[in-house]
Structure formats: structure tokens, C-alpha cells
VEXVEXRO-476653 format. One record per residue: x, y, z of N, C-alpha, C in turn. Coordinates in pm, 1 decimal. Layout:
BEGIN
{{X Y Z} {X Y Z} {X Y Z}};
...
# end
This chain:
BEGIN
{{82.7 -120.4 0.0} {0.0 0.0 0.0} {86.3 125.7 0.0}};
{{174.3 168.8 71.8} {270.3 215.6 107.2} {321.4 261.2 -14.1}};
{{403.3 157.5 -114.1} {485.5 145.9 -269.3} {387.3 231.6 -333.1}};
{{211.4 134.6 -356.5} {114.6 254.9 -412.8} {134.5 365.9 -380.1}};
{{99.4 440.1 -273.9} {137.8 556.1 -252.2} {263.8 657.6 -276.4}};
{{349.6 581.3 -249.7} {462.4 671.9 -325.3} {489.2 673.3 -437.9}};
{{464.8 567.3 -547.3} {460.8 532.3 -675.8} {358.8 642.4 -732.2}};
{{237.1 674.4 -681.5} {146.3 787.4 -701.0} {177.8 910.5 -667.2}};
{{216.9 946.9 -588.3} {281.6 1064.0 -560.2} {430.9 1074.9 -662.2}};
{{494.1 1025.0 -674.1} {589.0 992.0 -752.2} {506.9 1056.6 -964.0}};
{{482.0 976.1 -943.7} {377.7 986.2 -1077.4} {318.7 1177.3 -1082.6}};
{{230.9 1227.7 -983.5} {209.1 1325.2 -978.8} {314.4 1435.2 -959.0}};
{{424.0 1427.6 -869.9} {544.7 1538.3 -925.1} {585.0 1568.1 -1045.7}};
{{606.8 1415.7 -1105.4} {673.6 1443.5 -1245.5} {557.0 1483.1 -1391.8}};
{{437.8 1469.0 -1332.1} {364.5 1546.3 -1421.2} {377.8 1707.4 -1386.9}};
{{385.2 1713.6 -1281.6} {349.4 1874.7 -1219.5} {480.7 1952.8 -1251.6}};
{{631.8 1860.5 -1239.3} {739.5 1932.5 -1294.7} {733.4 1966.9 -1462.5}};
{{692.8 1851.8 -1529.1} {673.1 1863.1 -1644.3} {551.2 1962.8 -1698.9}};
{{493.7 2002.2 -1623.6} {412.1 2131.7 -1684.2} {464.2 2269.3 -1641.0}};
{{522.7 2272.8 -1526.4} {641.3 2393.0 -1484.3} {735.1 2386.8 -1622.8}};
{{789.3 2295.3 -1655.0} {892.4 2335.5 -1766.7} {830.3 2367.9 -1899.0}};
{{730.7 2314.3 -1922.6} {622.7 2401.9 -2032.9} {629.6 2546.0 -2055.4}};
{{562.0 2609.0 -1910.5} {572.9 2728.0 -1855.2} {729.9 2768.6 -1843.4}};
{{833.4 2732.5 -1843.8} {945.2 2806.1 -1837.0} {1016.5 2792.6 -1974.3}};
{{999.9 2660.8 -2032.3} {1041.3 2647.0 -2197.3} {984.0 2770.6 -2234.0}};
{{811.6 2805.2 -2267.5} {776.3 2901.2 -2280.4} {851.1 3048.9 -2294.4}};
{{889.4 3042.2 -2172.7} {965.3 3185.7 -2090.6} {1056.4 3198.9 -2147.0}};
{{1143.4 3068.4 -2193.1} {1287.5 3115.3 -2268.3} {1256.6 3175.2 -2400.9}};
{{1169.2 3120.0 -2464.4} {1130.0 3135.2 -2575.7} {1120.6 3264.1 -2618.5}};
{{1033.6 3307.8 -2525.9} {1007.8 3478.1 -2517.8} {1128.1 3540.7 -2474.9}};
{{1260.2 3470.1 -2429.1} {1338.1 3556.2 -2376.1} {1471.3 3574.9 -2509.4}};
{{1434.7 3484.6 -2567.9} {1507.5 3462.0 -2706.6} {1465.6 3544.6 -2809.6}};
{{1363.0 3565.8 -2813.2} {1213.9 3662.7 -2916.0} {1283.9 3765.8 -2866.0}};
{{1292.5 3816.3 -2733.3} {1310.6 3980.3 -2662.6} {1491.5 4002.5 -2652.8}};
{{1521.4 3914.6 -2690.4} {1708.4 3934.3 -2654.2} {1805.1 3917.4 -2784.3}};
{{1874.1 4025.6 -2775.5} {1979.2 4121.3 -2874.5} {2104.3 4100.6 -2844.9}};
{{2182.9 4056.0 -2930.6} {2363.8 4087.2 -2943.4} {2385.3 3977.6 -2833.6}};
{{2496.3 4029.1 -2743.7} {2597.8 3914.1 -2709.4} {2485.1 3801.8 -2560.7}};
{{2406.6 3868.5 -2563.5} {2346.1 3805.5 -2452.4} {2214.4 3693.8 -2510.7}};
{{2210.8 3668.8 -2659.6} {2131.8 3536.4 -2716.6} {2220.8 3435.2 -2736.6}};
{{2352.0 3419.6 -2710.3} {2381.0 3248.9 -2686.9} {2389.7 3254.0 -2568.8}};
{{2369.1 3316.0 -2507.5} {2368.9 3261.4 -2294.9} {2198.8 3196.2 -2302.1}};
{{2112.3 3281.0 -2424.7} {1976.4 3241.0 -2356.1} {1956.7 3157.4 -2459.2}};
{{2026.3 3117.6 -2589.3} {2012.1 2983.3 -2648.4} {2044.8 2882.8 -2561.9}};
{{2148.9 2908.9 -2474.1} {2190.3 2806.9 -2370.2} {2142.4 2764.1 -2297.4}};
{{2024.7 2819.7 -2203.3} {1934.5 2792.7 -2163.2} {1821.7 2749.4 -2177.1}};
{{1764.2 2773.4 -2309.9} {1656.9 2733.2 -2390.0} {1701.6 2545.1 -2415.7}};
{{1805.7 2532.6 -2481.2} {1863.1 2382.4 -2488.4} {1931.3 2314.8 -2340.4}};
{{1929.7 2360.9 -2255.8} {1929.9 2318.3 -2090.6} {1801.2 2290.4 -2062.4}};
{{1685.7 2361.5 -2085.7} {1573.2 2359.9 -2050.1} {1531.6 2215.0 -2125.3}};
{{1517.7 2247.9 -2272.5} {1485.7 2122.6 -2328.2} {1575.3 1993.3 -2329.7}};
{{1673.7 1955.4 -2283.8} {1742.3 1825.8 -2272.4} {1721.3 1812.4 -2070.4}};
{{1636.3 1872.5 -1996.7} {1559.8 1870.2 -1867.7} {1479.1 1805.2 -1918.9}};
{{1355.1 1883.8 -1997.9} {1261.7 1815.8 -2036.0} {1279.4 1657.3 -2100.8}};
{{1357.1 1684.0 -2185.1} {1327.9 1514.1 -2219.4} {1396.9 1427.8 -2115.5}};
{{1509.1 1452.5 -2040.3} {1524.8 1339.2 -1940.1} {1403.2 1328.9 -1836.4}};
{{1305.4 1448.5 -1785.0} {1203.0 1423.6 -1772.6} {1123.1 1294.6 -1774.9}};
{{1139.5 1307.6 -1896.6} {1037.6 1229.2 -2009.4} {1098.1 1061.1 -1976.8}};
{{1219.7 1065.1 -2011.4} {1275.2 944.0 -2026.4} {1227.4 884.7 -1839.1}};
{{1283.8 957.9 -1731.2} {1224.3 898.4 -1598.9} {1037.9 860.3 -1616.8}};
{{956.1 954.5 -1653.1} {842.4 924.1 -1643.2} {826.4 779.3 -1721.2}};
{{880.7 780.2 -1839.1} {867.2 686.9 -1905.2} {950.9 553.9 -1838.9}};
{{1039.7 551.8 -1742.9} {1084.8 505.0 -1659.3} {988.4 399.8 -1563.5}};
{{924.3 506.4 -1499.0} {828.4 484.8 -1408.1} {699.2 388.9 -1424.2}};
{{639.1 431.8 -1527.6} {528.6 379.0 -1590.1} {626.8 195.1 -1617.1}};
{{760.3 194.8 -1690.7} {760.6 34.4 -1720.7} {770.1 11.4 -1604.1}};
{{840.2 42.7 -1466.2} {893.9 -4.7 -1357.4} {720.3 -18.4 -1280.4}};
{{666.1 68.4 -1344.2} {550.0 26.2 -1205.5} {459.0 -51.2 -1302.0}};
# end
């Protein structure tokens, strides 16, 4: 019962992180749209930090689901 429970809770963070990074992928996006000269490869850098988060994300959730 216990495993259930944390396996569920488990399950619900990594959806809830994975929609925070939506919302912040987002943010870079716009910060890439709004940013000029030497300071767009610091925020390309971040934009591709953000998205290789997201997919290891992905790869644990997808983790989870075979393991449970």
C-alpha cells in the first residue's frame, strides 16, 4: 500500500514538474524573441538546458510507468 502511494505521488510530481517546464520552456522562448547581441547564446543556452531537462524528464516518467 505504502509502494502505491509513493509510486502515485511519484507519478504526480513528475507530471506537475513537467508542466512547470512548459511554462518556463515558454519563458525562454520569449526571452530569445526579446534578446539582442551578445546576450542570445547565454539564452540559447538555456533554452537547450531547458529542453534536454525536459526530455530526461520524459525518459524517468517513461521510466516509471515500465517499472511500475
Amino acid at each position: 500500500m505504502l509502494d502505491e502511494t509513493r509510486e502515485g505521488e511519484r507519478r504526480e510530481t513528475i507530471d506537475e514538474l513537467s508542466d512547470l517546464l512548459v511554462v518556463v520552456q515558454e519563458m525562454g522562448r520569449r526571452l530569445a524573441d526579446e534578446t539582442h547581441g551578445d546576450a542570445y547564446s547565454q539564452v540559447g543556452e538555456l533554452n537547450e538546458l531547458l529542453h534536454q531537462a525536459r526530455l530526461q524528464l520524459t525518459r524517468i516518467k517513461d521510466g516509471a510507468v515500465e517499472g511500475g
